[in-house]
Each structure stands twice: as structure tokens, then as C-alpha cells.
N, C-alpha and C positions, 0 to 999 in steps of 0.2 A: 605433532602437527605436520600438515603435509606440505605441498610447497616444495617438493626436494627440487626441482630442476632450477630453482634458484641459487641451489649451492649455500655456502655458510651465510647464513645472514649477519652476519657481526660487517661484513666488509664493504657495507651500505653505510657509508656516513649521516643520508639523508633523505626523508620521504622522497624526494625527486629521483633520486638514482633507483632506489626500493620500484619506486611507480614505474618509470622507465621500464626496467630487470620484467619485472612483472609482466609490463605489454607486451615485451618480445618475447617471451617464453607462453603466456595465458591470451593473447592476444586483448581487444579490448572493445569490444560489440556491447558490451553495457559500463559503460562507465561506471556507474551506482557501482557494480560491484566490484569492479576494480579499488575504486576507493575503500569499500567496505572489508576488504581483500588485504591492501594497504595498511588498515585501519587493527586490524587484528594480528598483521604479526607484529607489527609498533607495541602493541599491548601484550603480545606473547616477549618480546626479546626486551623491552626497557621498561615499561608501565610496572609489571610484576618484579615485587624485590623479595630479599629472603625473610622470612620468619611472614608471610602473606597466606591467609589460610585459601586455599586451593580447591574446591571441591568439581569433582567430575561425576556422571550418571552414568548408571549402566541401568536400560533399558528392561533387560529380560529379567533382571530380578529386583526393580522398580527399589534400587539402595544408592544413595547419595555417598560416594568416596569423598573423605575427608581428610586433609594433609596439611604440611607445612612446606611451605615453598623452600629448598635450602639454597639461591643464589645466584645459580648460571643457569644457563641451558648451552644446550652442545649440540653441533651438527654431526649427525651419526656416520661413519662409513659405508658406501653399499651395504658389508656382508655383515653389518650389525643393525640394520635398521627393521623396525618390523614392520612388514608390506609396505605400506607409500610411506610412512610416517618417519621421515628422516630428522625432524628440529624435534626436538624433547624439553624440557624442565625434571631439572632432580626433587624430587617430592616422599618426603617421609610422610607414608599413611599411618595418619592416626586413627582409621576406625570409618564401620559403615552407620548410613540411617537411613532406616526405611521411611519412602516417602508418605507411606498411612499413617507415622507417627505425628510428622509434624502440623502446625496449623496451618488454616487455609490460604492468611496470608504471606506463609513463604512458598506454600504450592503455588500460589500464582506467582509469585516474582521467580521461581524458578522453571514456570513452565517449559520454555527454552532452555536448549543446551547445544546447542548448534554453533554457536558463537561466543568468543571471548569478554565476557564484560564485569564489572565489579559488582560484589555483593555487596547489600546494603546491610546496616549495621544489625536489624532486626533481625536479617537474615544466619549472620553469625550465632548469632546468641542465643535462636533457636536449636543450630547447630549445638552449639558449644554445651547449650541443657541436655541434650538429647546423648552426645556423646558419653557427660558425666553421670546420666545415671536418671537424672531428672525427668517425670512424666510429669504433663497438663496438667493443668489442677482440674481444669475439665473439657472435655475434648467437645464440640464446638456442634450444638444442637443439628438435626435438618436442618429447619429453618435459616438456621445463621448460614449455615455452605450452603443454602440455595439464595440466599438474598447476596453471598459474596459474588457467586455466580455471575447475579443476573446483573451486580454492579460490573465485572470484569468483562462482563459480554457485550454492554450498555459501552462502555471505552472503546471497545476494539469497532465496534460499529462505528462509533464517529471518529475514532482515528482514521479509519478504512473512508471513510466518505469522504472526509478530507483531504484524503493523499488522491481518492477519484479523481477529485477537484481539481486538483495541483494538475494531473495528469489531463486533465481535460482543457487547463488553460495552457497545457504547452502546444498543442493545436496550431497550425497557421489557419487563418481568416479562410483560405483555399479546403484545407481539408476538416476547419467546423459544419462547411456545406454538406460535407459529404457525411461526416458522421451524423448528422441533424437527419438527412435522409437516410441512415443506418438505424435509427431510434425507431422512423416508420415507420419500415421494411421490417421491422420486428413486432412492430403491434400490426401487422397486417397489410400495409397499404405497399402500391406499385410508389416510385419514385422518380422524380427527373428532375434533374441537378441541372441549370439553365449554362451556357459555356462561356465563358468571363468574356468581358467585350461592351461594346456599349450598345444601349438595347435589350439589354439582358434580361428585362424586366421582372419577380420575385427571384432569390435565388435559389429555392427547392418549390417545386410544385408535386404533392400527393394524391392519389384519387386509390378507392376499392378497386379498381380494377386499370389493368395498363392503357385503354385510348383514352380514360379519364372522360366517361359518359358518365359514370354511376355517383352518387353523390353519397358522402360529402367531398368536394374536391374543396382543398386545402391549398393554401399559397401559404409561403415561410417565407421570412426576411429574417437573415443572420446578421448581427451584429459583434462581432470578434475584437472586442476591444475594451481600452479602462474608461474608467469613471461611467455614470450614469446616463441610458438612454431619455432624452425628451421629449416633450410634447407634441412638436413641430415634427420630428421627425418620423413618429406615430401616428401622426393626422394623415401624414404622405401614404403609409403605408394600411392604414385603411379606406384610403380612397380610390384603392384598386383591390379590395374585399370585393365583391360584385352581391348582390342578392345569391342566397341558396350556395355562397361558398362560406367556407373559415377561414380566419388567418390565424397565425402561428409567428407571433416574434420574439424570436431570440435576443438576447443580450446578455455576454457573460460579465459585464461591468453592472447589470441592474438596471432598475430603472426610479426617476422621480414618482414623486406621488404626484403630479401633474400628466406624466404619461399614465401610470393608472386608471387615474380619473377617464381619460380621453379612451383608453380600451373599457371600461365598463361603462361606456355611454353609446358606443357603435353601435349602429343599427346592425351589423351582422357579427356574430362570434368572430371577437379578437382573444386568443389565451396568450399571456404574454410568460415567457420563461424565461429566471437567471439561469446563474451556473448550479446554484443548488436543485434547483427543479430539474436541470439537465443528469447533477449526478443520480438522485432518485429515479429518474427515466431510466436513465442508464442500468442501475442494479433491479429495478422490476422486469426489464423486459431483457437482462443480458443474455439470457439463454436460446433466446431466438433472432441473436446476432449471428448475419453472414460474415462471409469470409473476410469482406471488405471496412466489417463495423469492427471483427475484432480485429485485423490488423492496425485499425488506428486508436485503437485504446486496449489493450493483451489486458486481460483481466484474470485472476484464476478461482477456482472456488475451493473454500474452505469447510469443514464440516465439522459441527460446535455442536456440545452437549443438549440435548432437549431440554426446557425450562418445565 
């Protein structure tokens, strides 16, 4: 493991010091990772004990190394370490297995290898057949590795939508204006963010085109906050929908079935949007986010097997 500028890690008594050590040497511009940073060599230097079976990947020739943990691990010297990899674990290799052998569901809980985490019991014992001698009794139709697929693919989509979310509610009230007009500026429209004050009146307005002649011109009201939008406050906001415009209200807390009712009764298009509908915006039109949309929500894209 790498990590060397941290010197021997035994002389950390406690995540605090560990965390500390860490920010001044890695500095600390995302936390998340620092934690997760944190979090791994906790689990390299005390989580792991001896006789713990070990398995690491080696990529180019797609075979699972498999071992016994034997007890310490040691901080290496400069002139013995190899390239950045100063913390080690002593590990008796018991043998490889290629990952075409095994079944589908330890290929998916082992997809990653980037990070230290515990294998699950299945995941052994797979192992442990494979090492002794043992083949499948039968190795696992089409069918079955395209429906495990398309279950494992079906996860990561709503984990990934979910974490959008998380990230979309850490927003201030100030910069959900501005992402709200980042979502439009991606399906096409010019934008103007009204300037905080009073008088302000909607606080994004969108048109096809920047004097905001050509229709449809669009007024948005952002609401950035918990629990659910209502009625009263929906009436307000389409009574400054004018003929021949839309409105557009946001709420990431939701809204009553009473504010509902009151938008699909207006006389001019009211679409009313939570945060779910906002994450779905979000990943349809990510790709045609300016500079300004993805500074306030960095997204990256991923590329997953064709079904």
C-alpha cells in the first residue's frame, strides 16, 4: 500500500491523529476521500488479522491471487520498498484463479479492486472450490449472465441516482437557481437568474432566444427546502403564469396532492418538479451542461456493458 509520506503507521494511536497526518501530507479538497483514505488503511493495519484469506487481481492476466494473511505488516525502508509502495502485509500465496472460472455472482461482488474491503462468505468458498480442484457443476447459461447483468446494472443505476440526489440536495437555495437555469441552458433555452432583493419577481426566467420574444417563455419558481410545497403557495405562483407563458416549479421537499390538483387545473402550463424529476433532468441532458452546470454538480460518466 502506498501512503509512504506518512511514515510507519503503527505510531497513529487514533483515526484523529491518522486524519490529521493525512491532511498535511495529502491535503484535504474532498473530504469524502480523505475519510475513505482514512478508512482503508484502518482496515489495512488493524481490521485484517492472521490466518484471513487475502485475495488481490492482477489485471493483465485476469487471475485472482489468493493467500493467507500471516499477522503484521511492516513499514519498508526507502531502499527496500517497491516504487511508492512502502506499508506491506506478509501473505503466504496459496495459488491463482482465473476469473472465467468462477460464477457470476462472485464476479460481480469482486468487480472492484481498487479498495480494501471484506469478502463475503460466498465469495470464499467459491474461492476455496476453485483452488481445491472443484469445477461448477454447471457453468451458468446466457441467459442466466445476462439477467445477472441486467440485475447488477438495474442497482448501480439507482444507487448512482440516489447519491445525484444527495448531491443535488447539498445545493444552497442561491446556487439551486442557478443549476435550475443550468438544466435549461442544456435542453436549449437562454436564461436569466433574477438578482436576490426584493422585487425579484420568478426566480429564473427562460425563453428560445436571449430578448425573450420568441415563445415559449418560461418563468421558474425554486423552492430549496424540507417538507412539502402547497396549495396557497402554487396559486401565488401561477397567478403570474401570464397567457402564452409556462411555469416551471421546483421543490426539492415535494409537493401535496392539493398543490397538484391546483397545477393540473391552471389555465396556462404549470409542470411541477421534485428532486427526483430534477435528478432524471439532470442525467438526460448532462451532456449539454456548461461550464457553470457542471461546476455545481461534477458528474462523471461511466461505460457499462451493452444489454
Amino acid at each position: 500500500m502506498g501512503w509512504k509520506a506518512l511514515g510507519d503507521l503503527r505510531q497513529y494511536s487514533t483515526d484523529d491523529e491518522l486524519r490529521q497526518a493525512y491532511i498535511e501530507h495529502y491535503g484535504n479538497a474532498k473530504p469524502g476521500r480523505t475519510g475513505n483514505a482514512v478508512g482503508m488503511i484502518r482496515k489495512f493495519c488493524d481490521v485484517i488479522q492472521a490466518d484471513d484469506i487475502i485475495i488481490t487481481y492482477s489485471p493483465e492476466h485476469r487471475e485472482y491471487l489468493v493467500g493467507i494473511d500471516q499477522g503484521h505488516h511492516e513499514f519498508l525502508s526507502p531502499e527496500n520498498q517497491v516504487e511508492d509502495y512502502a506499508h506491506v502485509r506478509w501473505v503466504r500465496w496459496e495459488g491463482k484463479v482465473s476469473r472465467d472460472v468462477l460464477t457470476q455472482a462472485t464476479r460481480s461482488s469482486l468487480g472492484s479492486t481498487l479498495a480494501v474491503f471484506r469478502l463475503s462468505k460466498s465469495v470464499i468458498e467459491d474461492m476455496r472450490a476453485v483452488l481445491a480442484g472443484k469445477v461448477a457443476e454447471s457453468a451458468p447459461e446466457p441467459e442466466e449472465v445476462e439477467a445477472d447483468y441486467a440485475q447488477l446494472s438495474e442497482n448501480i443505476r439507482a444507487q448512482s441516482h440516489e447519491l445525484i440526489k444527495d448531491r443535488i440536495q447539498q445545493l444552497s437555495p442561491e446556487e439551486m437557481e442557478h443549476f435550475a437555469a443550468a438544466i435549461l441552458r442544456a435542453m436549449g433555452y437562454h436564461t436569466k437568474v433574477s438578482p436576490l432583493g426584493p422585487g425579484r419577481g420568478v426566480d429564473v426566467e427562460a425563453s428560445p432566444d436571449g430578448p425573450g420574444l420568441n415563445k415559449p417563455h418560461i418563468k421558474v419558481e425554486v423552492k430549496h427546502r424540507a417538507g412539502s410545497m402547497g396549495s396557497a403557495t402554487l396559486r401565488s405562483f401561477i397567478s403570474v403564469v401570464r397567457t402564452g407563458q409556462n411555469g416551471i416549479f421546483i421543490s426539492t421537499g415535494g409537493f401535496t396532492r392539493e398543490a397538484r390538483y391546483e397545477a393540473d387545473r391552471a389555465l396556462n402550463p404549470v409542470a411541477l418538479v421534485d428532486i427526483d424529476d430534477l435528478a432524471n433532468l439532470t442525467v438526460e441532458n448532462y451532456q449539454h451542461f456548461d461550464t457553470e452546470g457542471r461546476a455545481l454538480l461534477p458528474l462523471m460518466h461511466i461505460y457499462w456493458p451493452a444489454e
